[in-house]
Biopython code that builds the backbone (N, CA, C, O; Angstrom):
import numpy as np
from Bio.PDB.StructureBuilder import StructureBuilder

atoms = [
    (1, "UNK", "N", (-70.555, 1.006, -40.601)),
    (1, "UNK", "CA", (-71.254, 0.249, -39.577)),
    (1, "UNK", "C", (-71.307, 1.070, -38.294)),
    (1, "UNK", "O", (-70.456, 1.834, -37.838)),
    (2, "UNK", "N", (-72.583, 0.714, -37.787)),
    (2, "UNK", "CA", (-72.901, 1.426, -36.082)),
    (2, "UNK", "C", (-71.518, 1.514, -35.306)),
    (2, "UNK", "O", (-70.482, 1.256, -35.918)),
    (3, "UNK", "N", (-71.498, 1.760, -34.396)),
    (3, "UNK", "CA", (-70.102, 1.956, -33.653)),
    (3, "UNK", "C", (-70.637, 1.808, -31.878)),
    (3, "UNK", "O", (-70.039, 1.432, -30.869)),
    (4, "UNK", "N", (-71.966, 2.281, -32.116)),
    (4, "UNK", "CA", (-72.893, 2.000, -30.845)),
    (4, "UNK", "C", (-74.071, 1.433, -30.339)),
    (4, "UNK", "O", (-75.072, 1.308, -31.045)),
    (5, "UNK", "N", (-74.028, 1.123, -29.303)),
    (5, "UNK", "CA", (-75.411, 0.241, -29.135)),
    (5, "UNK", "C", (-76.742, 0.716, -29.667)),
    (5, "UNK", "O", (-77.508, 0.134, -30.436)),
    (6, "UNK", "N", (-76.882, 2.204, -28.944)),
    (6, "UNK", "CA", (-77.708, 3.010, -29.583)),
    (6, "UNK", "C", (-78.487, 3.200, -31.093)),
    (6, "UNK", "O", (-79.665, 3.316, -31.433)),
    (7, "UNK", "N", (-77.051, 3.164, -31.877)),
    (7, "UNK", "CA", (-76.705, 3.509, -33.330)),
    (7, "UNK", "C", (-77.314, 2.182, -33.956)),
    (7, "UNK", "O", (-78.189, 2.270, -34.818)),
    (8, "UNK", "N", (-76.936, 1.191, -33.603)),
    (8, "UNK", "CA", (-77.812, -0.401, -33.802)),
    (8, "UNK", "C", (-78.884, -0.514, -33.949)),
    (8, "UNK", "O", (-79.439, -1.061, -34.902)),
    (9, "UNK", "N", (-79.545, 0.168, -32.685)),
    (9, "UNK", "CA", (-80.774, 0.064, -32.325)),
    (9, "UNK", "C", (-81.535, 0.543, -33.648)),
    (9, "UNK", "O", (-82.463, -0.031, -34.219)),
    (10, "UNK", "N", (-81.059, 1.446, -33.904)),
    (10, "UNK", "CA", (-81.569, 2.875, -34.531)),
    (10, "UNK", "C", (-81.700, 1.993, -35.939)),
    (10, "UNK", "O", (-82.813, 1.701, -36.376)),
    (11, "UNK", "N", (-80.676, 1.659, -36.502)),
    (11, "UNK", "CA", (-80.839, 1.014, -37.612)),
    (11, "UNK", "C", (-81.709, 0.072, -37.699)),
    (11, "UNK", "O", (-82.552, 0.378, -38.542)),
    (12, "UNK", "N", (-81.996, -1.399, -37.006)),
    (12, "UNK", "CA", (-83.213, -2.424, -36.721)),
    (12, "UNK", "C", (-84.318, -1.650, -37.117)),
    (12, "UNK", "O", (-85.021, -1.792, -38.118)),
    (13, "UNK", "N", (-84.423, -0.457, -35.834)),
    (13, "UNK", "CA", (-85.700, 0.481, -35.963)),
    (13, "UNK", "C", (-85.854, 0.631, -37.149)),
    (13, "UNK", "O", (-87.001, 0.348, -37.495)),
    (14, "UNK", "N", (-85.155, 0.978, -38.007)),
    (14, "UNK", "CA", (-84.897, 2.187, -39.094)),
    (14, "UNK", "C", (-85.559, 0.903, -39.802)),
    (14, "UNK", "O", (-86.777, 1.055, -39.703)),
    (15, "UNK", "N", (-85.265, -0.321, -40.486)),
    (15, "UNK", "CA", (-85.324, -1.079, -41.164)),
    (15, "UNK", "C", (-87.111, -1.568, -40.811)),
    (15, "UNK", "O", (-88.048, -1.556, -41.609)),
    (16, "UNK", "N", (-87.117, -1.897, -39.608)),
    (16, "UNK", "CA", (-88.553, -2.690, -39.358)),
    (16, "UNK", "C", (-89.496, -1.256, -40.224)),
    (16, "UNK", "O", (-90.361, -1.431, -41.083)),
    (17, "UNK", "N", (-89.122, -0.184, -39.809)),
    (17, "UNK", "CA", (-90.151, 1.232, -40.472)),
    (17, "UNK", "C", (-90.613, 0.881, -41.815)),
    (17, "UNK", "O", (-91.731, 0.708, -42.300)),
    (18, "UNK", "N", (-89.203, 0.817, -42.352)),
    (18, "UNK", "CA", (-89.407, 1.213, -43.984)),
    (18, "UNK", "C", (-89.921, -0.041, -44.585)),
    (18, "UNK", "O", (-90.600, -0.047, -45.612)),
    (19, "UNK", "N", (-89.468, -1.466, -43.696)),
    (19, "UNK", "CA", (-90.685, -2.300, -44.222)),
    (19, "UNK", "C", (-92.145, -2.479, -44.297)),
    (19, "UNK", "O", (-92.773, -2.941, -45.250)),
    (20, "UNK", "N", (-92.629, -2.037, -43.122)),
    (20, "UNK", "CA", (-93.780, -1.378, -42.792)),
    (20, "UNK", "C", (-94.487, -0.886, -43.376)),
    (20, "UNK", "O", (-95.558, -1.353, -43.763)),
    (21, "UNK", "N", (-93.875, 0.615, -43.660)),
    (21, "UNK", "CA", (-93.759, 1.704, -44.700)),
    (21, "UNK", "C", (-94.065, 1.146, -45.717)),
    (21, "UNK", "O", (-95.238, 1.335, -46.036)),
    (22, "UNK", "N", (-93.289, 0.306, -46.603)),
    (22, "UNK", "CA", (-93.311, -0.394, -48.038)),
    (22, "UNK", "C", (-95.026, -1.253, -48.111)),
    (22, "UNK", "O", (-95.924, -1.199, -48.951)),
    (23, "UNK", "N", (-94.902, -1.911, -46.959)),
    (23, "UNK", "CA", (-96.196, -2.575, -47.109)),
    (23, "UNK", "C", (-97.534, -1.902, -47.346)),
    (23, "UNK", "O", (-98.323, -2.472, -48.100)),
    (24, "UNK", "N", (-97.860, -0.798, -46.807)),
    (24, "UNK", "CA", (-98.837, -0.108, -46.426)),
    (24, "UNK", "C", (-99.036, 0.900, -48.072)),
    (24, "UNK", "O", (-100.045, 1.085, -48.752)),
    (25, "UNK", "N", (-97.613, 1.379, -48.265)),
    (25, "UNK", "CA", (-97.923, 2.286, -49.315)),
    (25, "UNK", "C", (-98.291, 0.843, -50.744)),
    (25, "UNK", "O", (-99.239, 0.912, -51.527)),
    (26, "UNK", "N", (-97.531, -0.001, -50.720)),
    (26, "UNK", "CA", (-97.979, -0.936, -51.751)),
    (26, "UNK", "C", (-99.411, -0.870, -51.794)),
    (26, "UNK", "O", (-100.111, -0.428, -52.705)),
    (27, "UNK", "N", (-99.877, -1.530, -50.331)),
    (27, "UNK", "CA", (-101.324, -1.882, -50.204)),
    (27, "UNK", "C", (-102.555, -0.735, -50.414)),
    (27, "UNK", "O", (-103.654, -1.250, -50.210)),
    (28, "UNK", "N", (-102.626, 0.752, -50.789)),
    (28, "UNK", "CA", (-102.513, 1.542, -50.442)),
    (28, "UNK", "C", (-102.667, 2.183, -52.224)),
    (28, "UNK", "O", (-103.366, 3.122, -52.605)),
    (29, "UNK", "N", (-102.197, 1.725, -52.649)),
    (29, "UNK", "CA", (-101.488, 1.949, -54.041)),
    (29, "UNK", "C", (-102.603, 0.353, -55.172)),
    (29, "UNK", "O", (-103.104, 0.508, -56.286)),
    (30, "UNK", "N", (-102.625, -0.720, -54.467)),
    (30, "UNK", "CA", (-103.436, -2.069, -54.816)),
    (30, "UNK", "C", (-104.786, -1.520, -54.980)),
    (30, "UNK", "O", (-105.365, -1.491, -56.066)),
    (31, "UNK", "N", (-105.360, -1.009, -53.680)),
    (31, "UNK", "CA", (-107.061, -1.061, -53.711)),
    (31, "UNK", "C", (-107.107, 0.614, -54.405)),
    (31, "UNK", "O", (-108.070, 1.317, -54.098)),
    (32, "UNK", "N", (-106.052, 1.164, -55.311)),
    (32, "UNK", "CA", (-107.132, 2.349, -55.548)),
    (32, "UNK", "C", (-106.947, 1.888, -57.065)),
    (32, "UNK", "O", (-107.660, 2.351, -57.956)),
    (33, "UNK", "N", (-105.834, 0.844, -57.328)),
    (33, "UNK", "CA", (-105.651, 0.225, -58.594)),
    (33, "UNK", "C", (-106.852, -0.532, -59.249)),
    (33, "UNK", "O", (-107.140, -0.581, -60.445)),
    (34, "UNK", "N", (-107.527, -1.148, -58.115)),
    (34, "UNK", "CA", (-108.390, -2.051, -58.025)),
    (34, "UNK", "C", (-109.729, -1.264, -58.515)),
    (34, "UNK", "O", (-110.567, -1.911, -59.144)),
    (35, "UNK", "N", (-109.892, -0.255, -58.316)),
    (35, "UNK", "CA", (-111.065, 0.996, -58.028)),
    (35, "UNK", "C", (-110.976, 1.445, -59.508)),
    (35, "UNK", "O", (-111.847, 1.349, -60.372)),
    (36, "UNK", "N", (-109.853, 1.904, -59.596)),
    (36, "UNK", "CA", (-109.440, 2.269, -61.243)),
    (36, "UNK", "C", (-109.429, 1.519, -62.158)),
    (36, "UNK", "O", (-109.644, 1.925, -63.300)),
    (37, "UNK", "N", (-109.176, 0.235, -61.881)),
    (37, "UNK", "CA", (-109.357, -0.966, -63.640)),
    (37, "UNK", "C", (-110.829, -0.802, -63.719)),
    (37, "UNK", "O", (-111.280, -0.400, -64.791)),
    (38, "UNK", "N", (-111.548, -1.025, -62.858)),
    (38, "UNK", "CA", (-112.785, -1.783, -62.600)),
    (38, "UNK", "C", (-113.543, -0.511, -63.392)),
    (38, "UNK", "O", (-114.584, -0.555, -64.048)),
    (39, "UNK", "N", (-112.735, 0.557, -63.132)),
    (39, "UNK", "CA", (-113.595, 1.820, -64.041)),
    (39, "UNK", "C", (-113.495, 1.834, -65.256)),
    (39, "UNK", "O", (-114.377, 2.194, -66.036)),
    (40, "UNK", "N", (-112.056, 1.315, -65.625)),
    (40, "UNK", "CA", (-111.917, 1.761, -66.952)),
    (40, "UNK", "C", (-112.195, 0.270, -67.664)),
    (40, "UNK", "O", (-111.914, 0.220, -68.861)),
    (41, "UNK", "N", (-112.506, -0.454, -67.297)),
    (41, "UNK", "CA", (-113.426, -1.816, -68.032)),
    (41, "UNK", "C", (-115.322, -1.586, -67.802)),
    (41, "UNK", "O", (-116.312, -2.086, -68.336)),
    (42, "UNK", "N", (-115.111, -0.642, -66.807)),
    (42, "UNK", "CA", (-116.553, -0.310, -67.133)),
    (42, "UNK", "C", (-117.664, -0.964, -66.308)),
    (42, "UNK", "O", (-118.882, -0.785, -66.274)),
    (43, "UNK", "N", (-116.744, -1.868, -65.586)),
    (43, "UNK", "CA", (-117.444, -2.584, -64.888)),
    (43, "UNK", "C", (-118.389, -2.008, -63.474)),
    (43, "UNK", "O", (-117.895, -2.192, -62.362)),
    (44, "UNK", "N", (-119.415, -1.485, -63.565)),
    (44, "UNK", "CA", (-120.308, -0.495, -62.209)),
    (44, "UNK", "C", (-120.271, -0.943, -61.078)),
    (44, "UNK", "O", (-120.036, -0.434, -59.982)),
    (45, "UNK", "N", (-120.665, -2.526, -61.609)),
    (45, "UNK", "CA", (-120.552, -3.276, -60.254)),
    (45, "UNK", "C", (-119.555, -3.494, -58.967)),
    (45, "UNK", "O", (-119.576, -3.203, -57.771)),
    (46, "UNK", "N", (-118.357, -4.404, -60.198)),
    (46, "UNK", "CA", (-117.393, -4.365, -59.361)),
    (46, "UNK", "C", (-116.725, -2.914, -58.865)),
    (46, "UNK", "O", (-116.120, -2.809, -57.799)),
    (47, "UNK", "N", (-116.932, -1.782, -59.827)),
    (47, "UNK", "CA", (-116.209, -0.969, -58.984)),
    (47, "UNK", "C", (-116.886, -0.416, -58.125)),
    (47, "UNK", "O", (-116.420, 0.654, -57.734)),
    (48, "UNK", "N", (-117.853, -0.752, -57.657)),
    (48, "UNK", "CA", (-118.693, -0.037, -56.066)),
    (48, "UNK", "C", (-118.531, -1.096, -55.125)),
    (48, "UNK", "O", (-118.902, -0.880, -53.972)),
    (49, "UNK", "N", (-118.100, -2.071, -55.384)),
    (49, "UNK", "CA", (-117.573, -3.236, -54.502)),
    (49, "UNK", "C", (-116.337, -2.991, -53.753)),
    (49, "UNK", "O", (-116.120, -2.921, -52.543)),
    (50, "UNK", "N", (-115.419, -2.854, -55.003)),
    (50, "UNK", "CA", (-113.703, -2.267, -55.220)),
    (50, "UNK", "C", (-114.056, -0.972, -54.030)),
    (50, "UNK", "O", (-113.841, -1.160, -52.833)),
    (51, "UNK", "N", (-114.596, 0.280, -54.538)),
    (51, "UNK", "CA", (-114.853, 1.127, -53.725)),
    (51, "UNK", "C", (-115.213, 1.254, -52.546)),
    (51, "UNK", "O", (-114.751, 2.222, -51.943)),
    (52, "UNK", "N", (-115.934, 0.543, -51.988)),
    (52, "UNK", "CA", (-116.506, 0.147, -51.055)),
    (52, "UNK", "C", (-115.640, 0.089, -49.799)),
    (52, "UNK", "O", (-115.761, 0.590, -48.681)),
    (53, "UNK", "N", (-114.406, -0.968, -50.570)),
    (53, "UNK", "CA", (-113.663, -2.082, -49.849)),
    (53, "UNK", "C", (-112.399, -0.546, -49.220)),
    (53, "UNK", "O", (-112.162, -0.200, -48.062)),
    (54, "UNK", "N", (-111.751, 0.136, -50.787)),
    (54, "UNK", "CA", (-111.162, 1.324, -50.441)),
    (54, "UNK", "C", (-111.723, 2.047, -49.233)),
    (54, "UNK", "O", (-111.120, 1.984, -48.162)),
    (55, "UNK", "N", (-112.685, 2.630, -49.339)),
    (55, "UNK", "CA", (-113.643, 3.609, -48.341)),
    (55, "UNK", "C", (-112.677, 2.840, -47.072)),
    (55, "UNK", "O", (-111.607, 3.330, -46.712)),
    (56, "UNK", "N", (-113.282, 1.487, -46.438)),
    (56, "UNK", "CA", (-113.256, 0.957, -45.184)),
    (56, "UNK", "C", (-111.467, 0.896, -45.370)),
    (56, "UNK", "O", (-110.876, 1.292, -44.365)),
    (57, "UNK", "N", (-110.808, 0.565, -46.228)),
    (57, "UNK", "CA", (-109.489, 0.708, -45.540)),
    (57, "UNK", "C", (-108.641, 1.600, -45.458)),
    (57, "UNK", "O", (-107.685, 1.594, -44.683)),
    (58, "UNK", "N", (-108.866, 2.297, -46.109)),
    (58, "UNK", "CA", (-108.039, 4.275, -45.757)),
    (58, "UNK", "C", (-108.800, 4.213, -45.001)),
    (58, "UNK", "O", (-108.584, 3.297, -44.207)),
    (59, "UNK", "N", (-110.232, 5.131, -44.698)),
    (59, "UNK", "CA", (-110.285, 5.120, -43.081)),
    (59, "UNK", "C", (-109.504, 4.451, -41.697)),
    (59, "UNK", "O", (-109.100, 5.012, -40.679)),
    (60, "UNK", "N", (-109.468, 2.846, -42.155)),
    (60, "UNK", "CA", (-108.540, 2.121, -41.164)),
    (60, "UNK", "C", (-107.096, 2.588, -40.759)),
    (60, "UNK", "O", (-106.486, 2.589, -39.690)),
    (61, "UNK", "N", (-106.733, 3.063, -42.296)),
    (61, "UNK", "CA", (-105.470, 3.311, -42.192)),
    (61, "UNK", "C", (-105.025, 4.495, -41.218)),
    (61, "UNK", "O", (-104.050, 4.433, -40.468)),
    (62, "UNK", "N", (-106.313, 6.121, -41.405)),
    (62, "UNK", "CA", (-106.707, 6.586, -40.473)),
    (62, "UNK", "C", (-106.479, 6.771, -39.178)),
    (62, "UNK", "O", (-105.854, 7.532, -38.440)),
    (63, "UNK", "N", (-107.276, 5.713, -39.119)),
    (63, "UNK", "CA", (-107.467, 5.254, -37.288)),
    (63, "UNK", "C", (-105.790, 4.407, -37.018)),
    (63, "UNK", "O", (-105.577, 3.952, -35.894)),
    (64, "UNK", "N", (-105.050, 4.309, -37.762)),
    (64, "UNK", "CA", (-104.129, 3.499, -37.094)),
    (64, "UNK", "C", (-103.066, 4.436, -37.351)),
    (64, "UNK", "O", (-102.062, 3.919, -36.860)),
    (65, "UNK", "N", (-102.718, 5.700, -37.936)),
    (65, "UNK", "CA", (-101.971, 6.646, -38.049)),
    (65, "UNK", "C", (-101.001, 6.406, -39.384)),
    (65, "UNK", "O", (-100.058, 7.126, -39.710)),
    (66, "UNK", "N", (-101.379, 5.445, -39.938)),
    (66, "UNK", "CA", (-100.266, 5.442, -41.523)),
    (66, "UNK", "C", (-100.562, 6.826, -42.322)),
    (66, "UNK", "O", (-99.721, 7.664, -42.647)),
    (67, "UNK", "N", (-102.152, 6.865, -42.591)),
    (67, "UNK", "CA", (-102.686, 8.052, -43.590)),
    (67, "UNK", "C", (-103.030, 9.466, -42.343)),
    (67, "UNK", "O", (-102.845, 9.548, -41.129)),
    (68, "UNK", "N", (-103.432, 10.141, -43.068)),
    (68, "UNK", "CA", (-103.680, 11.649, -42.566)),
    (68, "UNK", "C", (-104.864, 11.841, -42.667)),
    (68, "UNK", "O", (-104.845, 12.339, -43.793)),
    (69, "UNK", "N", (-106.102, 11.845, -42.331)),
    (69, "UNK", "CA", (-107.351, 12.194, -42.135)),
    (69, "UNK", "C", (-107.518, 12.553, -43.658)),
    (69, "UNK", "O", (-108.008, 11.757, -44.459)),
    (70, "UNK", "N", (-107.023, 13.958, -44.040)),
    (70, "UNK", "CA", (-107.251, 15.299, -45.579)),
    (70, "UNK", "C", (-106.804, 14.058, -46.387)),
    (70, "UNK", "O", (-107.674, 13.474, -47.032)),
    (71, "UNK", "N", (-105.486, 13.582, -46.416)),
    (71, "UNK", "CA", (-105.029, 12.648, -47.730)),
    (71, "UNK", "C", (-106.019, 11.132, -47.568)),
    (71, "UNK", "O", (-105.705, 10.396, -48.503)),
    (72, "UNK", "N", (-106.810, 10.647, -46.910)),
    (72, "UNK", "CA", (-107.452, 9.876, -47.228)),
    (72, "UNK", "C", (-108.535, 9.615, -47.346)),
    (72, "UNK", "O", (-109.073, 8.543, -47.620)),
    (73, "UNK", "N", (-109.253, 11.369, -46.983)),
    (73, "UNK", "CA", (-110.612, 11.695, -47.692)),
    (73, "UNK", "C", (-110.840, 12.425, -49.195)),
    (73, "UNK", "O", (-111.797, 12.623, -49.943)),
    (74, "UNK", "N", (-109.165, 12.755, -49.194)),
    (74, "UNK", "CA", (-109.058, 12.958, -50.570)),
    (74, "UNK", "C", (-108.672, 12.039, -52.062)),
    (74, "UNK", "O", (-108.500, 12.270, -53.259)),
    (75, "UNK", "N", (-108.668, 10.931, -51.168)),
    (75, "UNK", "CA", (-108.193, 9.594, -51.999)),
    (75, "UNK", "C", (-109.601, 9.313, -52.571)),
    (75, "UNK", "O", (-110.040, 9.359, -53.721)),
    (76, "UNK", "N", (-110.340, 8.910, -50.999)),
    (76, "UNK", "CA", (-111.591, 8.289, -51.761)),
    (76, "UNK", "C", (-112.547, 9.255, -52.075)),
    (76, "UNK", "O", (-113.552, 8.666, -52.473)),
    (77, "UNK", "N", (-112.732, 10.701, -52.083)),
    (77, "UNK", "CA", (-113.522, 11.709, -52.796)),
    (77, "UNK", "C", (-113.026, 10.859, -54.377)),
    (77, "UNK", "O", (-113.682, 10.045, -55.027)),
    (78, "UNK", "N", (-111.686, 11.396, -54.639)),
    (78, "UNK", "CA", (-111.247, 11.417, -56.693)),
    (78, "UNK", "C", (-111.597, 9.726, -56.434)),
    (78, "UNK", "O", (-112.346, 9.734, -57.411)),
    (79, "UNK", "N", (-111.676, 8.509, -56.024)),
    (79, "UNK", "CA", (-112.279, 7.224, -55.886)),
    (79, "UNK", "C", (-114.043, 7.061, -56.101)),
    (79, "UNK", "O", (-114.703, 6.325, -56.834)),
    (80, "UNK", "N", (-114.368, 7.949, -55.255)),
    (80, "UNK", "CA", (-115.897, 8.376, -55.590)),
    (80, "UNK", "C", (-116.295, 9.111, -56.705)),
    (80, "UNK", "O", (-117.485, 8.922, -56.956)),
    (81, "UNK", "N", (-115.770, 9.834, -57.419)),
    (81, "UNK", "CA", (-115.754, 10.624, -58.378)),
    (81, "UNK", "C", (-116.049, 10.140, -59.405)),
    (81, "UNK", "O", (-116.863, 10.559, -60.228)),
    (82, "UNK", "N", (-115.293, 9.046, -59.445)),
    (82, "UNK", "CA", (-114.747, 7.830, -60.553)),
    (82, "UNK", "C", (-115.979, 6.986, -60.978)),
    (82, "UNK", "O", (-116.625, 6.880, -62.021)),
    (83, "UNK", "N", (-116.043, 6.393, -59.661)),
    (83, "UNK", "CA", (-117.498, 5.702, -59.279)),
    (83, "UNK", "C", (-118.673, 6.449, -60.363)),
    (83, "UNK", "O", (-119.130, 6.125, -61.459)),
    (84, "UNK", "N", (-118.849, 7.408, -59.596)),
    (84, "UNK", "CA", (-120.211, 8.185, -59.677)),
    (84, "UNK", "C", (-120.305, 8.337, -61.145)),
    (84, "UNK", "O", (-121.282, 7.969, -61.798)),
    (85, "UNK", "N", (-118.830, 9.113, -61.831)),
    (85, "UNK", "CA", (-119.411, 9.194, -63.491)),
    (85, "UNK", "C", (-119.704, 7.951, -64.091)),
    (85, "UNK", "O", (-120.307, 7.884, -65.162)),
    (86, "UNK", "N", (-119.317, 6.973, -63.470)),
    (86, "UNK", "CA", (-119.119, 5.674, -64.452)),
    (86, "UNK", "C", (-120.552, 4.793, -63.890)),
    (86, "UNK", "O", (-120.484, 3.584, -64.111)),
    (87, "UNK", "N", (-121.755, 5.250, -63.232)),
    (87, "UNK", "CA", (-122.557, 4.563, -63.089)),
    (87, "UNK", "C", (-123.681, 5.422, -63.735)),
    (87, "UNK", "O", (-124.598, 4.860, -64.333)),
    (88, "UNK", "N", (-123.602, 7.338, -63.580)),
    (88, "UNK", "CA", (-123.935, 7.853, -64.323)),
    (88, "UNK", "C", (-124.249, 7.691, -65.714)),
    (88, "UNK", "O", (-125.427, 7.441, -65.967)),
    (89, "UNK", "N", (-123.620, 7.761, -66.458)),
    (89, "UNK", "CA", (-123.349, 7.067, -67.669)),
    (89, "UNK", "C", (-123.939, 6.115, -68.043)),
    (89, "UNK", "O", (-124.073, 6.121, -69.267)),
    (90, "UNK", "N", (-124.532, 4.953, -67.360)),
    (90, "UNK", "CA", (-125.349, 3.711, -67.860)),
    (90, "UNK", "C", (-127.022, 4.296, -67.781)),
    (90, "UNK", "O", (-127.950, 3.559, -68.112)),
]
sb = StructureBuilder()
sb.init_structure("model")
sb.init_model(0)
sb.init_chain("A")
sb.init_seg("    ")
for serial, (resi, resn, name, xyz) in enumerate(atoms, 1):
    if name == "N":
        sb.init_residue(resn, " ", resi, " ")
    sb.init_atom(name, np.array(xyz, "f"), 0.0, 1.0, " ", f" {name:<3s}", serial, name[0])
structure = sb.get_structure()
C-alpha cells in the first residue's frame, strides 16, 4: 500500500487510465468485429454500413488522442480492403 499522498494519487490515476484504456480498446476491437462478420456472411450491405460507422469512429478516436493518426488509417485501409473485395465479387 501507498505510504503517500502523492503515491495515492498516482494509483486512483493509475486505475481511472486503465479503465478508460479497457473501454476504448474493447470498443475499438467491437466495430472492426462488426466490419469483419458482416464480410464473412457476405453481407455488402451491412458491411458498408458497419464500415462506414468504423471510418467515423477511429477518426474520432484520432481527434481525441486514444489512436495515432498511421494506426487508424491503417485500421480502416485493411477495413476498406475487406469491403472493396467483398462487393467486388457480386
Amino acid at each position: 500500500m501507498a505510504n503517500h499522498k502523492s503515491a495515492e494519487k498516482r494509483i486512483r490515476q493509475t486505475q481511472k487510465r486503465t479503465e478508460r484504456n479497457r473501454y476504448y480498446r474493447t470498443r475499438i476491437k467491437n466495430i472492426t468485429k462488426s466490419v469483419r462478420e458482416a464480410v464473412t456472411n457476405n453481407d455488402g450491405v451491412s458491411a458498408a454500413e458497419a464500415f462506414k460507422i468504423a471510418n467515423k469512429e477511429l477518426h474520432s478516436f484520432v481527434s481525441k488522442g486514444i489512436l495515432k493518426k498511421n494506426t487508424a488509417a491503417r485500421k480502416v485501409a485493411k477495413l476498406n480492403g475487406l469491403v472493396k473485395k467483398l462487393n467486388q465479387g457480386k
